[in-house]
Residue frames as a rotation matrix with the C-alpha (Angstrom) as fourth column:
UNK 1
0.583 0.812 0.000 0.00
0.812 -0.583 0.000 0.00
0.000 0.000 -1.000 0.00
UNK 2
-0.158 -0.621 0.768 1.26
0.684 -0.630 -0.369 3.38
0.712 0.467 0.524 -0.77
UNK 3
-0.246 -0.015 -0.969 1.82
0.958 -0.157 -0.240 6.11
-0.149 -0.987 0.053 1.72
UNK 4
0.513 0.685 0.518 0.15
0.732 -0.664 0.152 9.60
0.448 0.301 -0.842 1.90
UNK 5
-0.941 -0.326 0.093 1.06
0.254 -0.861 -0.441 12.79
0.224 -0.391 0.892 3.31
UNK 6
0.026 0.973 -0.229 -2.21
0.902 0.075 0.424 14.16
0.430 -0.218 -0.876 5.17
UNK 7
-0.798 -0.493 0.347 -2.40
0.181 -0.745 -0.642 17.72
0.575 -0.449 0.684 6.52
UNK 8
-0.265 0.683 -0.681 -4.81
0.961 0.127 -0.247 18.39
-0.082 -0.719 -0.690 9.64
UNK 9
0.748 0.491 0.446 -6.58
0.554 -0.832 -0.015 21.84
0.364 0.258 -0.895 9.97
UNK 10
0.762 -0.534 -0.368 -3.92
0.010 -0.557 0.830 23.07
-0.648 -0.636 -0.419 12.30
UNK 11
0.893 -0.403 -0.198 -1.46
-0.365 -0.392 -0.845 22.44
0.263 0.827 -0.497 9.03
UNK 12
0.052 -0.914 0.403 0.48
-0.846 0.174 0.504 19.94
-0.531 -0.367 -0.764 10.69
UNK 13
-0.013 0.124 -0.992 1.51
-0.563 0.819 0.110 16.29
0.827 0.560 0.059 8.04
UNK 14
-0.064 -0.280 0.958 1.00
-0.822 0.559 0.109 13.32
-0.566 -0.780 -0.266 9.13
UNK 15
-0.597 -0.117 -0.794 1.85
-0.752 0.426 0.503 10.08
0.279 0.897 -0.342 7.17
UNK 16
0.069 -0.011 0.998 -0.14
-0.772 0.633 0.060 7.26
-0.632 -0.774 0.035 6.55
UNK 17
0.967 0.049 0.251 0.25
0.125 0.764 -0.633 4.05
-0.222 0.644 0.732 5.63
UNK 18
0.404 -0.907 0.120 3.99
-0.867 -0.338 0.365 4.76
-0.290 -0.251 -0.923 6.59
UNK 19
0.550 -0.438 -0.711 6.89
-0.519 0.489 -0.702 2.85
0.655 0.755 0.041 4.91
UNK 20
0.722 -0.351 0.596 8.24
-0.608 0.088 0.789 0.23
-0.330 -0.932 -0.150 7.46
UNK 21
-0.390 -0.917 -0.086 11.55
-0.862 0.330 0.385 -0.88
-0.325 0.224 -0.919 7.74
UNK 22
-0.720 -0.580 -0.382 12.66
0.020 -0.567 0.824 -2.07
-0.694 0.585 0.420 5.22
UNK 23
0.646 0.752 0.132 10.27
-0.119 0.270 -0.955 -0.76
-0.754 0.601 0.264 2.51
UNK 24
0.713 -0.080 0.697 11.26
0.460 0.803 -0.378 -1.67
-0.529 0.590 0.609 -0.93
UNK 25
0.688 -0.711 0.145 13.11
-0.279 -0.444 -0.851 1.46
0.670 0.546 -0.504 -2.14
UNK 26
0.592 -0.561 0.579 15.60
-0.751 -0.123 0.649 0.68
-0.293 -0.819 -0.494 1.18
UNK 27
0.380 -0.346 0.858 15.85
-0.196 0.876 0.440 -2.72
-0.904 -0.336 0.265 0.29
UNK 28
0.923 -0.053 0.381 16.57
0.370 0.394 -0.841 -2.26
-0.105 0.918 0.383 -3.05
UNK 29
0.918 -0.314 0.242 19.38
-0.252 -0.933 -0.256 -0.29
0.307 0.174 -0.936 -1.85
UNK 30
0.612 -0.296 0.733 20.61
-0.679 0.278 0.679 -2.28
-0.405 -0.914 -0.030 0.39
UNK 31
0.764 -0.096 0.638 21.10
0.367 0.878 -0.307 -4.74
-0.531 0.469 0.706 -2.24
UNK 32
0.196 -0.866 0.460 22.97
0.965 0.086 -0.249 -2.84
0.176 0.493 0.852 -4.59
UNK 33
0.810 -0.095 0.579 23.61
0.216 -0.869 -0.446 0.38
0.545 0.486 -0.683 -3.46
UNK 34
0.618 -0.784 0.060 26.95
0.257 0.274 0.927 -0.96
-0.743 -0.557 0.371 -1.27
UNK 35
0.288 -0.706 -0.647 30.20
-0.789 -0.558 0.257 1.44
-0.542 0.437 -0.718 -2.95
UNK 36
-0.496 -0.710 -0.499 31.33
-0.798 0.146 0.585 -0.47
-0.343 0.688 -0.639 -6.00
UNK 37
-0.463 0.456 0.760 28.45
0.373 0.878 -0.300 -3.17
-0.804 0.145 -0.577 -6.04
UNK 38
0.655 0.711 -0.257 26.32
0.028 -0.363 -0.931 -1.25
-0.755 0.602 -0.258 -8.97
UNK 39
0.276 -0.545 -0.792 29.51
-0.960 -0.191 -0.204 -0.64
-0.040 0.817 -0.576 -11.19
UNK 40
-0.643 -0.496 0.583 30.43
-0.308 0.865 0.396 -4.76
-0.701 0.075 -0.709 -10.63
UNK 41
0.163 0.763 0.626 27.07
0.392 0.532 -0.751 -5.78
-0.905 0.368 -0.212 -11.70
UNK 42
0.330 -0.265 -0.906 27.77
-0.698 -0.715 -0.044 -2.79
-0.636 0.647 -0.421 -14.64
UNK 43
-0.065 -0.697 -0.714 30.52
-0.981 -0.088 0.175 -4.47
-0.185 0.712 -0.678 -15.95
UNK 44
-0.622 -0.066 0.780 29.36
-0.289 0.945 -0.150 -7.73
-0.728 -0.319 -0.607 -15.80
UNK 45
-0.025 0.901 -0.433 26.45
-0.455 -0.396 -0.798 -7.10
-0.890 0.177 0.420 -17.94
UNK 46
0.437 0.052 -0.898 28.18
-0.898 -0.030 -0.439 -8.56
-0.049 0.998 0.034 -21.18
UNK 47
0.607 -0.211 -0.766 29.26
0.036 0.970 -0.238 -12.17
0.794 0.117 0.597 -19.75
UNK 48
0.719 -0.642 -0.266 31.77
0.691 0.619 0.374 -13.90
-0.075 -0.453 0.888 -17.59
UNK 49
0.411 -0.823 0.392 34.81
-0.632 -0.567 -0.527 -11.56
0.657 -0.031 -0.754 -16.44
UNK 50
0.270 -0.240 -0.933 37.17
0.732 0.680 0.036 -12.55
0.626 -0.692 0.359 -14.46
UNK 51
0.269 -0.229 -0.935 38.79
0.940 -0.149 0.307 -11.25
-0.210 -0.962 0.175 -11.66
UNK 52
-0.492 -0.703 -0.514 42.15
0.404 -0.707 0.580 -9.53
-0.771 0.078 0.632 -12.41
UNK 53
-0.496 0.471 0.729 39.72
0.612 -0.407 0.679 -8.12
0.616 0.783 -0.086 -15.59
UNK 54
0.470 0.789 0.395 37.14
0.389 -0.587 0.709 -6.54
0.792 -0.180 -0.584 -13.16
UNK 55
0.331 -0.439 -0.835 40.36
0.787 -0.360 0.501 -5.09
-0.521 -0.823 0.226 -10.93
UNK 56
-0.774 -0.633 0.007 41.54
0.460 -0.555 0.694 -3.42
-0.436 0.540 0.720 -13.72
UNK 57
-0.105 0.916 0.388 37.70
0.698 -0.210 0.684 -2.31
0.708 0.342 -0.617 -14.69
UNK 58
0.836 0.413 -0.361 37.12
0.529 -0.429 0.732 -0.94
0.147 -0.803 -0.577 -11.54
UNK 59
0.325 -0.924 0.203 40.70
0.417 -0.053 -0.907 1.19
0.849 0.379 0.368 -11.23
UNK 60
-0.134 0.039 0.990 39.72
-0.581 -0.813 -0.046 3.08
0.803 -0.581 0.132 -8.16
UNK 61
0.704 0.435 0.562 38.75
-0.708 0.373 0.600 0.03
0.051 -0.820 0.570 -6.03
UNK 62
-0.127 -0.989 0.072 41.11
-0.991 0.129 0.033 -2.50
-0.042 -0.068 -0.997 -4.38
UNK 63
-0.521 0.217 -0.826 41.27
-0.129 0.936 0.328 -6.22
0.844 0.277 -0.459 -4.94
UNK 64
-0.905 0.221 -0.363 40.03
0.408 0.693 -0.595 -6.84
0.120 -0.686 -0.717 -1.43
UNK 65
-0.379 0.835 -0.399 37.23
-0.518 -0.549 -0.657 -4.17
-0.767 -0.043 0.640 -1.52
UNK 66
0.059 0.728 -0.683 35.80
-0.986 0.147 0.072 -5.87
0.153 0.669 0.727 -5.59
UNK 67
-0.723 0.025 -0.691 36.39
-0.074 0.991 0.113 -9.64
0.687 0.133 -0.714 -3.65
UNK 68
-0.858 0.511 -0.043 34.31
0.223 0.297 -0.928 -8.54
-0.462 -0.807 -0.369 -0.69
UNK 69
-0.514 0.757 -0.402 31.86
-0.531 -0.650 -0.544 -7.13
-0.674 -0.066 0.736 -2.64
UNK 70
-0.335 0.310 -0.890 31.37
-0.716 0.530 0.455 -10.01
0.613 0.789 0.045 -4.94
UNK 71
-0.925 0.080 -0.370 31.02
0.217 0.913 -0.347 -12.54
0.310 -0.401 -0.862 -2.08
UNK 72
-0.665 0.651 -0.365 27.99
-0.297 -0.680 -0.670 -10.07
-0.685 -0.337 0.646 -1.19
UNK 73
-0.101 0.605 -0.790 26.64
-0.907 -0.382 -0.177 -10.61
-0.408 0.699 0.587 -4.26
UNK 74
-0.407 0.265 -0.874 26.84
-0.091 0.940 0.328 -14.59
0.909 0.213 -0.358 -4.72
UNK 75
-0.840 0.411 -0.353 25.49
0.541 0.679 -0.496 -14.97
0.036 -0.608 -0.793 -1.45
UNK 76
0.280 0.759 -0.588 22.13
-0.514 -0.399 -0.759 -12.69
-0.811 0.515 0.278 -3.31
UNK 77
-0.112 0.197 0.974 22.46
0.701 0.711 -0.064 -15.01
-0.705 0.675 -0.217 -5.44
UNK 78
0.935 0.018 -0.355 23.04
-0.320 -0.395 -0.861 -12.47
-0.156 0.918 -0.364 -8.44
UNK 79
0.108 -0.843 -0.528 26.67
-0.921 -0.284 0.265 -13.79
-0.373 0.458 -0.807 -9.05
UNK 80
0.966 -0.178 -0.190 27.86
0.144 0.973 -0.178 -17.14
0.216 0.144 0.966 -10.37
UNK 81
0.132 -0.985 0.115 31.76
-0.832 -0.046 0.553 -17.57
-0.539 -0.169 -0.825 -9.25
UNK 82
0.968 -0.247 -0.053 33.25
0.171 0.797 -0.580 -20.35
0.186 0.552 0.813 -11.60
UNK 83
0.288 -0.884 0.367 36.75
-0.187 0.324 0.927 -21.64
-0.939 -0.336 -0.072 -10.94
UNK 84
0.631 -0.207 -0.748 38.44
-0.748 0.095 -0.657 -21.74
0.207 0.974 -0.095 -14.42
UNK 85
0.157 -0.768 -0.621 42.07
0.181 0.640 -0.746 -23.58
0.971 0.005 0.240 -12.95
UNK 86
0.842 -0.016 -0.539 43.49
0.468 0.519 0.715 -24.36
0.269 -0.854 0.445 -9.78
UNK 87
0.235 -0.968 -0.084 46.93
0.438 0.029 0.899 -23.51
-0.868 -0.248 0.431 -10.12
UNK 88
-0.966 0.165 -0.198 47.58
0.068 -0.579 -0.812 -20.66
-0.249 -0.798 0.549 -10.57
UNK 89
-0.198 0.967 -0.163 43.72
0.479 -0.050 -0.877 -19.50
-0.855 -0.251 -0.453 -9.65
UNK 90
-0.974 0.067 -0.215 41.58
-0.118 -0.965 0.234 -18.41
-0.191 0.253 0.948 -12.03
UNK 91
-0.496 0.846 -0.194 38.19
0.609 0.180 -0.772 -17.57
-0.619 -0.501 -0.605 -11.31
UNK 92
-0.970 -0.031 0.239 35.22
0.137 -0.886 0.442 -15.57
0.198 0.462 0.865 -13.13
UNK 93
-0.655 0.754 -0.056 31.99
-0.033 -0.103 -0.994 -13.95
-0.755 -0.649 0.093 -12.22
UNK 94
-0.799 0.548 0.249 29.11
0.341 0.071 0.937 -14.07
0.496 0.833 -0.244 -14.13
UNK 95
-0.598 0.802 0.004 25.17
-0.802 -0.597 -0.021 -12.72
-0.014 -0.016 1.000 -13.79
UNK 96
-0.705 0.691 0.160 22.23
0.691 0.720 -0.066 -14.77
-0.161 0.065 -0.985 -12.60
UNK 97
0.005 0.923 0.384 18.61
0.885 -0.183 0.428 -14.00
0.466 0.337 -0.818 -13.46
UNK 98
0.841 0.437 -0.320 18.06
0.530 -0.544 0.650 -12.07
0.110 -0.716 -0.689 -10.90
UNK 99
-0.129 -0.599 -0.790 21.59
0.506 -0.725 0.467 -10.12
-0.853 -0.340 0.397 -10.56
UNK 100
-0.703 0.061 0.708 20.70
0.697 -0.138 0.704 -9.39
0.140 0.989 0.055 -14.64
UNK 101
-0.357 0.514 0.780 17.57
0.571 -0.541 0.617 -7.57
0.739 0.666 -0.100 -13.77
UNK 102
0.516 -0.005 -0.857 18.87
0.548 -0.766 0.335 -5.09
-0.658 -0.642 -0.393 -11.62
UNK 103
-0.553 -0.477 0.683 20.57
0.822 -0.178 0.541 -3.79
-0.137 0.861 0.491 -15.22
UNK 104
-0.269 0.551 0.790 17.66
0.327 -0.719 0.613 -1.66
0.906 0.424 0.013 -16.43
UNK 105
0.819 0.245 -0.518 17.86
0.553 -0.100 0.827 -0.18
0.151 -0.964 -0.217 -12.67
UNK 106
0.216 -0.952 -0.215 21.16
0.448 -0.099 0.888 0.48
-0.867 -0.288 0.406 -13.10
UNK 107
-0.321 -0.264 0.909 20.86
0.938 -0.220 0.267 2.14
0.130 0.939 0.319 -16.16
UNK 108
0.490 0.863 0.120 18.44
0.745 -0.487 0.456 4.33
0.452 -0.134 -0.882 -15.40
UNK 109
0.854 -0.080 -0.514 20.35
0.408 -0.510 0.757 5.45
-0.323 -0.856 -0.403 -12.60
UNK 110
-0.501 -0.844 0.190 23.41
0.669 -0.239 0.704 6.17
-0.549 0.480 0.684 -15.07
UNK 111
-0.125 0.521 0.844 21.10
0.908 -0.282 0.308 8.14
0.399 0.806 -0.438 -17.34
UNK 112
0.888 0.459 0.026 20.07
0.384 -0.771 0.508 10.36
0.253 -0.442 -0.861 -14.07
UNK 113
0.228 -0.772 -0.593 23.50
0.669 -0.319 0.671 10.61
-0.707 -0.550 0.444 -12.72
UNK 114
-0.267 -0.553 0.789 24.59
0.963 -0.182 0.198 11.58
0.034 0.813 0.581 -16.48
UNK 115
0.154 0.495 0.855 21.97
0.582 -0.745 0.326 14.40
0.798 0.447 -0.403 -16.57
UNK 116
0.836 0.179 -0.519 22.90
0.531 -0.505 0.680 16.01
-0.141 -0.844 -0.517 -13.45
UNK 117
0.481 -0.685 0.547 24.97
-0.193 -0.691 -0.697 18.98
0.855 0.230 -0.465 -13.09
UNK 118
0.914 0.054 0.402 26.55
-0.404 0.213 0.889 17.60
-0.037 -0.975 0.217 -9.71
């Protein structure tokens, strides 16, 4: 149900049908609005990357900041991790259903960021 804004005669608001924790914009945040999780999912968008690919994507984050944030995201089940070799490691991420269609979310928000003067 959607919340209101109500004003009383005295011209004071009062909400109802108030958004309790967590309503859905929160939680959608929660999900992906964690520093560097929105640009992983980004760059994922066109297949399997690996790692040392999405360290060097991301130039500003550090290896231990785009591994915690992936383990975030396979355990929301929007990555896949796939082990390529053992020795030496190589690993790559990939998009599940559901990390895929937080995309046209994540566009959007590029589009708005783009248009801002900020």
């Amino acid at each position: 149900m959607e919340s209101k804004i109500k004003t009383d005669a005295f011209g004071r608001k009062r909400v109802e049908n108030a958004c309790m924790e967590p309503c859905a914009i929160e939680k959608g945040m929660r999900i992906i609005g964690g520093k560097w999780t929105g640009s992983l999912l980004y760059h994922l968008k066109d297949g399997p990357v690996r790692f040392n690919d999405l360290t060097r994507m991301l130039g500003g984050a550090s290896k231990k900041m785009i591994d915690q944030r992936l383990k975030e995201l396979e355990s929301r089940n929007m990555v896949i991790r796939k082990v390529l070799s053992d020795r030496p490691i190589a690993v790559t991420y990939e998009l599940t259903d559901f990390g895929r269609s937080a995309l046209d979310v994540l566009e959007v928000m590029r589009e708005w960021a783009e248009s801002s003067d900020l």
